[in-house]
Every structure is written in structure tokens, then in C-alpha cells.
TITORTI-527110 format. One record per residue: residue number from 1; residue in one letter; x, y, z of N, C-alpha, C in turn. Coordinates in Angstrom, 1 decimal, always signed. Layout:
! residues N
R  seq  type     n.X     n.Y     n.Z    ca.X    ca.Y    ca.Z     c.X     c.Y     c.Z
R  NUM     A       X       Y       Z       X       Y       Z       X       Y       Z
...
This chain:
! residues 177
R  seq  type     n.X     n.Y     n.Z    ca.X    ca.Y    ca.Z     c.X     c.Y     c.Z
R    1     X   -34.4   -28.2    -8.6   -34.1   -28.0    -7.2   -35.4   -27.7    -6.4
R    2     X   -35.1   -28.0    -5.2   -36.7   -28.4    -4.4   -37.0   -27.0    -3.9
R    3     X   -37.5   -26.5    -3.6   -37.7   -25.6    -1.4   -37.6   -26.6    -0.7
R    4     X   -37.0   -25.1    +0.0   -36.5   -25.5    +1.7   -38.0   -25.8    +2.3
R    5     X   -38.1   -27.2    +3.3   -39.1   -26.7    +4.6   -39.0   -25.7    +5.5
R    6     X   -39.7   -25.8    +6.0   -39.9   -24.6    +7.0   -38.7   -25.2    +8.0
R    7     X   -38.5   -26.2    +8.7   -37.4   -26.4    +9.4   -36.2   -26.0    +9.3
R    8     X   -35.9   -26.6    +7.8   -35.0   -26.5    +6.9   -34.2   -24.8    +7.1
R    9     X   -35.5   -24.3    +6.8   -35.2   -22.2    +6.7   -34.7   -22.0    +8.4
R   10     X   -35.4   -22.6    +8.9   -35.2   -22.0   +10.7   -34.2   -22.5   +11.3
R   11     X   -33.5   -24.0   +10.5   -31.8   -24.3   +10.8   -31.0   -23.4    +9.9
R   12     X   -31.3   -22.9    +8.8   -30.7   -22.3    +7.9   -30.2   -20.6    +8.7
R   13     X   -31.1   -20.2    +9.1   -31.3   -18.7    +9.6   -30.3   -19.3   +11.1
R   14     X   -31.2   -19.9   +11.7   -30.2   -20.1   +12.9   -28.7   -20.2   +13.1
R   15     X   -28.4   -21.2   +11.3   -26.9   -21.3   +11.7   -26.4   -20.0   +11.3
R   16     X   -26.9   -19.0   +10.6   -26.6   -17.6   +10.0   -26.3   -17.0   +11.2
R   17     X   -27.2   -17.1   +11.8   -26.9   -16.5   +13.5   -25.9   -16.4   +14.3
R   18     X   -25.8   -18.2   +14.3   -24.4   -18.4   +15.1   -23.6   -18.2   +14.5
R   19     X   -23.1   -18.2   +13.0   -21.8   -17.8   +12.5   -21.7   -15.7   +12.8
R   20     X   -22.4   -15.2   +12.6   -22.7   -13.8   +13.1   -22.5   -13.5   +14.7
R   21     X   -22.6   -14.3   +15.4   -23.2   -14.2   +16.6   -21.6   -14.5   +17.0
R   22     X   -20.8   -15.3   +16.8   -19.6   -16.3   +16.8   -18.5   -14.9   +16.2
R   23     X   -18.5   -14.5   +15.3   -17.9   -13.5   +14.5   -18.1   -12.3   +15.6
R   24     X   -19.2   -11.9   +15.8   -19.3   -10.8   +16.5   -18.5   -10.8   +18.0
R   25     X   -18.8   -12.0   +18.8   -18.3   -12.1   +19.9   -16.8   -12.4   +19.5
R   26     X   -15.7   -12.5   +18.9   -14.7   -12.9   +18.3   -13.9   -11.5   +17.9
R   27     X   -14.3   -10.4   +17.3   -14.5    -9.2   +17.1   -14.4    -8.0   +18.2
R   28     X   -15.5    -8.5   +19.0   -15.6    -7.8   +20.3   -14.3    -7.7   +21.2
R   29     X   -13.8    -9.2   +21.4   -13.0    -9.8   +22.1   -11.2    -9.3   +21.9
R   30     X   -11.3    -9.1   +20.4   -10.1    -8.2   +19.3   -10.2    -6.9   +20.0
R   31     X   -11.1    -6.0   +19.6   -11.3    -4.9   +20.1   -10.9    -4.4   +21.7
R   32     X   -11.5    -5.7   +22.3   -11.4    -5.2   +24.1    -9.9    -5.3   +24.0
R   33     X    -9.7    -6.2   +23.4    -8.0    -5.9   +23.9    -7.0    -5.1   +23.3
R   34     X    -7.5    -4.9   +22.1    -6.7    -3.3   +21.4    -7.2    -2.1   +22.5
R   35     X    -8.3    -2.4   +23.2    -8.6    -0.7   +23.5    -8.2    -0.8   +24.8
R   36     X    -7.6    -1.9   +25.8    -7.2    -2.2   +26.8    -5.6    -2.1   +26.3
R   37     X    -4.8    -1.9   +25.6    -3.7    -1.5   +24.7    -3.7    -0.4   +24.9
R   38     X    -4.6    +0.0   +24.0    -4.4    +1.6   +24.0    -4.7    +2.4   +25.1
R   39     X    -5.3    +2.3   +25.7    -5.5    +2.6   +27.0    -4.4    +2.5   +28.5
R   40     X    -3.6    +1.6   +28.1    -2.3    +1.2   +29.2    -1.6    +2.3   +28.2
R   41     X    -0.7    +2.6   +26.8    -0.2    +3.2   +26.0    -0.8    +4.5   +26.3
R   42     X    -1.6    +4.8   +26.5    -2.4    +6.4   +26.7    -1.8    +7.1   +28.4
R   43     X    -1.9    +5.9   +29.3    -1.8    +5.9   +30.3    +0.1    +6.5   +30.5
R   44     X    +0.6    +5.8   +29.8    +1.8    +5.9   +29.9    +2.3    +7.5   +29.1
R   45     X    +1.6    +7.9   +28.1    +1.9    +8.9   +27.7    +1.4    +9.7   +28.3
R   46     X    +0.2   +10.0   +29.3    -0.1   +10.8   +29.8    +0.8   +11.1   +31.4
R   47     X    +1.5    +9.8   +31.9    +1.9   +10.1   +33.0    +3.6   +10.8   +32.0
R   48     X    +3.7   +10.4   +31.2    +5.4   +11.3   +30.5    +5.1   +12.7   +29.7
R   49     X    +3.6   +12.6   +30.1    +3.3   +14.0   +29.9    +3.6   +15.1   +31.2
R   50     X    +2.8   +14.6   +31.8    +3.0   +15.3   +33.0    +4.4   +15.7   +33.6
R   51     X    +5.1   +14.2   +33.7    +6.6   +14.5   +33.9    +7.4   +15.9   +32.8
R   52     X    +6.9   +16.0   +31.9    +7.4   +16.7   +30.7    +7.0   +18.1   +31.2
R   53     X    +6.0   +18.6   +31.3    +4.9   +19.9   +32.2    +6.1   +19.6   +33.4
R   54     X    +6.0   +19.3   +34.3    +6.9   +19.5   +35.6    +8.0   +19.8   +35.2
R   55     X    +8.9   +19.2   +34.3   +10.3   +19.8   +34.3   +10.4   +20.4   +32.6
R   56     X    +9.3   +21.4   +32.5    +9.7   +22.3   +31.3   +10.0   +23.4   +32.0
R   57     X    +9.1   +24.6   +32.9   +10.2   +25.3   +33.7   +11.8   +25.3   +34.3
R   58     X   +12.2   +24.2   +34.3   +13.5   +23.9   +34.3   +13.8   +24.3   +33.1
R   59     X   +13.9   +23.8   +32.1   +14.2   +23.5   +30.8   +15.5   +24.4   +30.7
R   60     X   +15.3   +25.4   +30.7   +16.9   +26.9   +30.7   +17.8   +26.4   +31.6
R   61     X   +17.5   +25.7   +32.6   +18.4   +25.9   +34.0   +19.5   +24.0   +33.8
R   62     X   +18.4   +23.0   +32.8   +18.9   +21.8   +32.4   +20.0   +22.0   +31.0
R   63     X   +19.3   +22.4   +30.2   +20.1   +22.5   +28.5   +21.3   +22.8   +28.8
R   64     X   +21.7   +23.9   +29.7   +23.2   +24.1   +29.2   +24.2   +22.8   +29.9
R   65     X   +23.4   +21.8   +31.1   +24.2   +21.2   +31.5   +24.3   +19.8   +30.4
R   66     X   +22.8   +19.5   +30.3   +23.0   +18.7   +28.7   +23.8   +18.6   +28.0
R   67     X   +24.3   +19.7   +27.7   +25.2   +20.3   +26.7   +26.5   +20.1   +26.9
R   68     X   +26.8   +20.8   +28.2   +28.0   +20.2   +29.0   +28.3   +18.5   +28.8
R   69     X   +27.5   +17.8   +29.3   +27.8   +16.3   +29.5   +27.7   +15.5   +28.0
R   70     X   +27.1   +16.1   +27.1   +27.5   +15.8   +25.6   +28.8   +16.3   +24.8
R   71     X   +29.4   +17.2   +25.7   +30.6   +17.5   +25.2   +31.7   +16.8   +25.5
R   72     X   +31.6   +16.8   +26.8   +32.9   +16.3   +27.9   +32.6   +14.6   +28.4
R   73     X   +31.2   +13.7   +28.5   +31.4   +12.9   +29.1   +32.0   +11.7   +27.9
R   74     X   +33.0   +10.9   +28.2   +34.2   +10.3   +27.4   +33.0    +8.8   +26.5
R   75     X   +33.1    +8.5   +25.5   +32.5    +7.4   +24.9   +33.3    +6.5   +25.3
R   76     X   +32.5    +5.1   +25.3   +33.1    +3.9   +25.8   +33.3    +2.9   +24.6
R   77     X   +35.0    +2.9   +24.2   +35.1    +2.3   +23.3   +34.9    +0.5   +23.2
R   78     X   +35.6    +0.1   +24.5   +35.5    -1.4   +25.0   +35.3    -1.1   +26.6
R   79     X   +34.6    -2.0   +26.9   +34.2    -2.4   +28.3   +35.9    -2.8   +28.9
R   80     X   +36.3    -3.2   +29.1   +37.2    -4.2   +29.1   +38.5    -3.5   +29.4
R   81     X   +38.7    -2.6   +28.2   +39.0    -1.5   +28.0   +39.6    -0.3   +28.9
R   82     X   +38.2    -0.2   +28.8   +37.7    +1.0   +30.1   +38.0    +0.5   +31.1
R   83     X   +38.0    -0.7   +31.6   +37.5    -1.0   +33.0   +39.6    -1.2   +33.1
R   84     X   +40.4    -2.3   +32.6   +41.7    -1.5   +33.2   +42.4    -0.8   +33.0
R   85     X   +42.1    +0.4   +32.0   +42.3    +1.8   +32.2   +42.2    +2.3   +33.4
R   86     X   +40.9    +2.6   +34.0   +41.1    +2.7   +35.6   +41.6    +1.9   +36.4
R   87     X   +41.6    +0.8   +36.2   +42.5    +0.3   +37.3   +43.8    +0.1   +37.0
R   88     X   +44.5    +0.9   +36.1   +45.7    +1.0   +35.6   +46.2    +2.1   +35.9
R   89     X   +44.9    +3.0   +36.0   +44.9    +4.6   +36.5   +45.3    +4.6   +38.4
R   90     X   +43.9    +3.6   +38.8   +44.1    +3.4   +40.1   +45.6    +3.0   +41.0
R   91     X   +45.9    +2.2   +40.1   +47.4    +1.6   +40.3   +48.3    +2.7   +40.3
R   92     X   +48.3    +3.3   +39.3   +49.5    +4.5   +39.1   +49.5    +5.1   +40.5
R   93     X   +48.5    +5.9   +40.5   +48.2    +7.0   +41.5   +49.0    +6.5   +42.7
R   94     X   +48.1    +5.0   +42.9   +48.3    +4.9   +44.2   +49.9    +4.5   +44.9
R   95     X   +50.7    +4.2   +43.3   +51.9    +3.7   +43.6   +52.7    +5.2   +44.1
R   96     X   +52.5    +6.5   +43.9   +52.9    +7.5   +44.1   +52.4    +8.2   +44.9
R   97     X   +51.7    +7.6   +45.9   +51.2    +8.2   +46.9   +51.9    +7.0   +48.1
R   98     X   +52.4    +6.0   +47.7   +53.0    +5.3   +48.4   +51.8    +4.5   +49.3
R   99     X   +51.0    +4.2   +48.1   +49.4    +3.2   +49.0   +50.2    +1.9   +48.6
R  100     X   +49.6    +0.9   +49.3   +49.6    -0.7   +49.0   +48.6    -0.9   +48.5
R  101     X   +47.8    -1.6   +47.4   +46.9    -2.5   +47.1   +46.6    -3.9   +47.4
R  102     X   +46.4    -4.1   +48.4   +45.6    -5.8   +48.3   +45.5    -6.5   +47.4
R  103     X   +44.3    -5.7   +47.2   +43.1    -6.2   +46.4   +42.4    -5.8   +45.5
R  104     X   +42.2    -6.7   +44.3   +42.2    -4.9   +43.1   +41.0    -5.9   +42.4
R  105     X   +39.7    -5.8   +42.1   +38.7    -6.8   +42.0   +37.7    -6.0   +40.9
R  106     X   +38.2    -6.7   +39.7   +37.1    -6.0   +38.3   +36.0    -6.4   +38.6
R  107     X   +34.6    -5.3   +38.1   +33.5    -5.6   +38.7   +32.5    -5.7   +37.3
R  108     X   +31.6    -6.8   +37.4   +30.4    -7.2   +35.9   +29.8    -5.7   +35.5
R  109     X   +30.0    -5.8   +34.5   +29.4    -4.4   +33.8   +28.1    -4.1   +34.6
R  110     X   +28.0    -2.9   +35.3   +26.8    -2.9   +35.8   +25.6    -2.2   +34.6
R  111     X   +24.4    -2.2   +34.6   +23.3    -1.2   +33.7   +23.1    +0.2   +34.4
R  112     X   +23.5    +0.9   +33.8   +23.6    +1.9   +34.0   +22.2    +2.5   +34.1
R  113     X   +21.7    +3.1   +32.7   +20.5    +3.4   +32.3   +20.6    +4.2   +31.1
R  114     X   +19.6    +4.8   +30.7   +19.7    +5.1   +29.5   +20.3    +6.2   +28.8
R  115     X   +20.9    +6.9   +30.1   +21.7    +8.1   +29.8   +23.4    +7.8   +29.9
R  116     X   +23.9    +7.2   +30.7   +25.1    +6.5   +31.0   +25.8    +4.9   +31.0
R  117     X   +26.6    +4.8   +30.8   +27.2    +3.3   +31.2   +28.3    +3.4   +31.8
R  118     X   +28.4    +2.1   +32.9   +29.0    +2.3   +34.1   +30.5    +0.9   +33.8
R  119     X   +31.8    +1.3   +34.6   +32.9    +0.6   +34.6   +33.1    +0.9   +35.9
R  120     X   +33.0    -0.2   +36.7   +33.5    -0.2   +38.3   +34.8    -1.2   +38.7
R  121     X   +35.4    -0.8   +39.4   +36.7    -1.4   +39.9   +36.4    -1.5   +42.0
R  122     X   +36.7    -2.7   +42.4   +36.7    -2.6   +43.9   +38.4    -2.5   +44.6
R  123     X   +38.3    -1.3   +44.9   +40.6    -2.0   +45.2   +40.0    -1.7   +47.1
R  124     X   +41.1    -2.6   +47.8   +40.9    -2.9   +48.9   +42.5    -3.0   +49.4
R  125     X   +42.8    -1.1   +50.1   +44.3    -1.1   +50.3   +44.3    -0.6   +51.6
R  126     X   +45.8    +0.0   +52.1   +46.5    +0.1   +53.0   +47.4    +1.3   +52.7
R  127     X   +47.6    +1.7   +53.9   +49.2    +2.6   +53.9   +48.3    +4.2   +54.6
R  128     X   +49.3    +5.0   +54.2   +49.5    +6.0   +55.4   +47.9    +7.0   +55.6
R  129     X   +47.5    +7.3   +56.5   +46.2    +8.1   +56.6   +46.1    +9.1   +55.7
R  130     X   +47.2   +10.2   +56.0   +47.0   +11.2   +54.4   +47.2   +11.0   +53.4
R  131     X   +48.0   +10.2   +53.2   +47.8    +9.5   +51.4   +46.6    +9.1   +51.2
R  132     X   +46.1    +8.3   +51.7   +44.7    +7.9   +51.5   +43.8    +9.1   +51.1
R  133     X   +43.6   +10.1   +52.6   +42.5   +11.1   +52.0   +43.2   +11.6   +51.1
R  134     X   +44.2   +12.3   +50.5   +44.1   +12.7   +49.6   +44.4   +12.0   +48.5
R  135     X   +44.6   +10.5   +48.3   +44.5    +9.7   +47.0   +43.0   +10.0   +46.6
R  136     X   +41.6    +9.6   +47.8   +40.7    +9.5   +47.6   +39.5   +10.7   +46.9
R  137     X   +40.6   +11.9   +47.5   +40.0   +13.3   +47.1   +40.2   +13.7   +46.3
R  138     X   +41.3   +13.1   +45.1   +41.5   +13.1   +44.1   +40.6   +12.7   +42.8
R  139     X   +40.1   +11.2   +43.4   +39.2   +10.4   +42.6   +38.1   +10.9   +42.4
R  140     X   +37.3   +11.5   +43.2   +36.0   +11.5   +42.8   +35.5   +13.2   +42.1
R  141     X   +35.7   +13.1   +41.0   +35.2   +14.6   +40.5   +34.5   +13.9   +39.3
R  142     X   +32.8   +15.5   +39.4   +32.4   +15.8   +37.8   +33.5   +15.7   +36.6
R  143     X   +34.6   +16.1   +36.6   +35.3   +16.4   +36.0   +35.8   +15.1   +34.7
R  144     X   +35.9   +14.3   +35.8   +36.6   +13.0   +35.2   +35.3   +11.8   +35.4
R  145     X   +34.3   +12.3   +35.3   +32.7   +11.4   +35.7   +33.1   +10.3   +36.6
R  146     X   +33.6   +10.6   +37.6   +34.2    +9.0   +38.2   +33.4    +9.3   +39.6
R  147     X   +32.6    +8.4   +40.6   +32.3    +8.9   +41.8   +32.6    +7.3   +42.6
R  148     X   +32.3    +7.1   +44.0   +32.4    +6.0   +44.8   +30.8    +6.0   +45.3
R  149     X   +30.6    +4.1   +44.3   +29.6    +3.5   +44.5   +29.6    +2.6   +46.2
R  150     X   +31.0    +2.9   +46.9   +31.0    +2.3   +48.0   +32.4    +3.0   +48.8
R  151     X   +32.5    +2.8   +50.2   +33.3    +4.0   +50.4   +34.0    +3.5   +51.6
R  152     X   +34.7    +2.7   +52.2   +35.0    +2.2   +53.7   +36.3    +2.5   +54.3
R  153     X   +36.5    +3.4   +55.6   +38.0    +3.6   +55.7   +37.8    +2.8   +57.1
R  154     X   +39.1    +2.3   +57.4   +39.0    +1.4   +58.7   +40.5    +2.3   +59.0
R  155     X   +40.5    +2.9   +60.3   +41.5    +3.8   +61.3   +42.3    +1.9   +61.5
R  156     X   +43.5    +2.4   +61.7   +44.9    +1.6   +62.2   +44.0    +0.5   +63.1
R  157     X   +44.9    -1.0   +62.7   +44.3    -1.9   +64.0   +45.5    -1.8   +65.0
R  158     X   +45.2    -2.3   +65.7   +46.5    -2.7   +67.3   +47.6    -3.3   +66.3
R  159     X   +49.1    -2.9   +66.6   +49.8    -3.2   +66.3   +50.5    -2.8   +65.4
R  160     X   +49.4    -2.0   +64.7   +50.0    -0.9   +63.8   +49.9    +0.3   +64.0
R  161     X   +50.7    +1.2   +63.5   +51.3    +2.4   +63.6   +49.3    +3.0   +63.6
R  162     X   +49.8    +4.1   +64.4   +48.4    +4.8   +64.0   +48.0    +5.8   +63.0
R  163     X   +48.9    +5.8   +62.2   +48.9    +6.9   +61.1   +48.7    +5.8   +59.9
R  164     X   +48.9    +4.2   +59.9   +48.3    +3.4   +59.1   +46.6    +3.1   +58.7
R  165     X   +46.1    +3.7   +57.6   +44.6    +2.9   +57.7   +44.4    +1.9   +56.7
R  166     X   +43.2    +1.0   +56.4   +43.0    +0.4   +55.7   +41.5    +1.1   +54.9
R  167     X   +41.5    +0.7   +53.7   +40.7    +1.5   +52.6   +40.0    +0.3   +51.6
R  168     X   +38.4    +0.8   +51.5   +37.9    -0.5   +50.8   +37.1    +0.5   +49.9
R  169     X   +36.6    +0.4   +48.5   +36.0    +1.6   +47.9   +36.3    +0.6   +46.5
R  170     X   +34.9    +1.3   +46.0   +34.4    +0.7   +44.7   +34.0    +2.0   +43.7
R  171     X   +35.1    +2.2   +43.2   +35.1    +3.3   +42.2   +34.7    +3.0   +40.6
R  172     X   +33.5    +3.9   +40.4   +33.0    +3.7   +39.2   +33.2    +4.7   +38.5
R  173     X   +33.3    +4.7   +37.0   +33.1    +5.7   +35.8   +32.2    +5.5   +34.9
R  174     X   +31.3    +6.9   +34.7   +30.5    +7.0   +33.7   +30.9    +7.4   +32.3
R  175     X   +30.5    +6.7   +31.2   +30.6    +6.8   +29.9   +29.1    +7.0   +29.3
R  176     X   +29.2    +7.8   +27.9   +28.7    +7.5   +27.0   +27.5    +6.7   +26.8
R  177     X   +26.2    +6.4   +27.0   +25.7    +5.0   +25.9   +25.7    +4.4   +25.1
């Protein structure tokens, strides 16, 4: 086997370089973006830190309500389910309060978030002014997690009695996750 020339050694070293040089910049490039990772990830734990510091003085004044809404708020067995349950509920009520219903309109699962899930109904009725307030003052309690994501009373038109109103409301219930 011969020696290398001197050329020979100085392409030899050189391409040692570029493969080093190629590796390192390739390396670097891994890194910047792990530490640009961790750094968004840091960022984020540091702002759910803070939020955490802000509402730990609370902490005694939250837990028992926690506690509350893990006891009492209802799991959602079916979507589907749930959804004409209430408006099987809404129907009842309103047949004994002597409301009319229109228009009784199932609404797309909305997203709730990560603490609740939502079943909404739109009904769009009629009939006498105090039935109404008090069908409506019925509906919406902590009690029964149900509140109005929409709420519209329209007073008597011409021609009708004035103790007649019309009622448009989009009643939703919270379940479970």
C-alpha cells in the first residue's frame, strides 16, 4: 500500500471537515428546535403557574363548591338521550301550564369544555303572559344545571289578546364530561 500525497491528505482532512462540519450544523439545527420546544412548554407552564398562585387563596372558598358539582351534576349517558329528555321535560311542563309550542328545534351537540357537556333544545311558543314567566322561572336553576343560552319574549301582536305573548329561548343542560 502506497502514501497518501500531500493533496491526497488535504482532500482527505477536508472531507473529515465537511462531514463534522455537516453533522455539527445538522445537530445544532435538532437542538434549536428542541430548545425552542421547551421553551414554548416552559412558557406555558409558567403562565398555569401563575394562574395556579392567583387562585390558591381561593382554594377554601372553591373546594366545597367542587365538591358540590361532583356530587349533584347528572352524567350524560347518551347525547340523544339527554337531549329528548328535556325536551320531553319541556313539553310536559309546558302542556300544564297551558303554553302552545310551535317550534321545538334539537340543537348539534355543542363543546362544552373541559369541565362540562352541553344538551340544548330551541322551543319557540305562545300562550298566556304568566304562564310563560312562570314556566320560564321554573327552568333555569343551579339545581337542575339547566340555564338559557338565549332568551326572547315578544309582548301580544295586534289582534291578539294582550295577556297573549310569544316566547323564543334556547335552553341548555349541563352534564358530566
Amino acid at each position: 500500500m502506497r502514501t497518501l500525497r500531500t493533496s491526497e491528505w488535504i482532500l482527505l482532512i477536508l472531507t473529515f471537515v465537511v462531514i463534522f462540519t455537516v453533522g455539527n450544523v445538522i445537530l445544532w439545527n435538532k437542538h434549536k428546535e428542541r430548545e425552542k420546544q421547551v421553551k414554548a412548554k416552559l412558557a406555558k407552564l409558567e403562565e398555569q403557574l401563575a394562574t395556579n398562585l392567583a387562585y390558591a387563596p381561593e382554594q377554601a372558598f372553591w373546594l366545597p363548591k367542587d365538591e358540590w358539582l361532583d356530587a349533584r351534576m347528572p352524567k350524560m349517558s347518551d347525547f340523544g338521550a339527554e337531549q329528548s329528555s328535556l325536551l320531553e321535560y319541556l313539553q310536559t311542563t309546558a302542556r300544564e301550564r297551558g303554553i302552545r309550542l310551535n317550534t321545538q328545534t334539537l340543537q348539534k351537540p355543542a363543546d362544552g369544555s373541559k369541565f362540562h357537556s352541553v344538551v340544548s333544545v330551541t322551543i319557540q311558543s305562545n300562550g298566556p303572559d304568566q304562564a310563560i314567566y312562570d314556566w320560564l322561572s321554573e327552568m333555569q336553576s343551579p339545581e337542575k344545571f339547566q340555564y338559557f343560552s338565549y332568551l326572547q319574549l315578544d309582548p301580544y301582536d295586534a289582534g291578539r289578546p294582550k295577556l297573549e305573548m310569544d316566547c323564543r329561548f334556547t335552553l341548555s343542560r349541563w352534564f358530566q364530561p
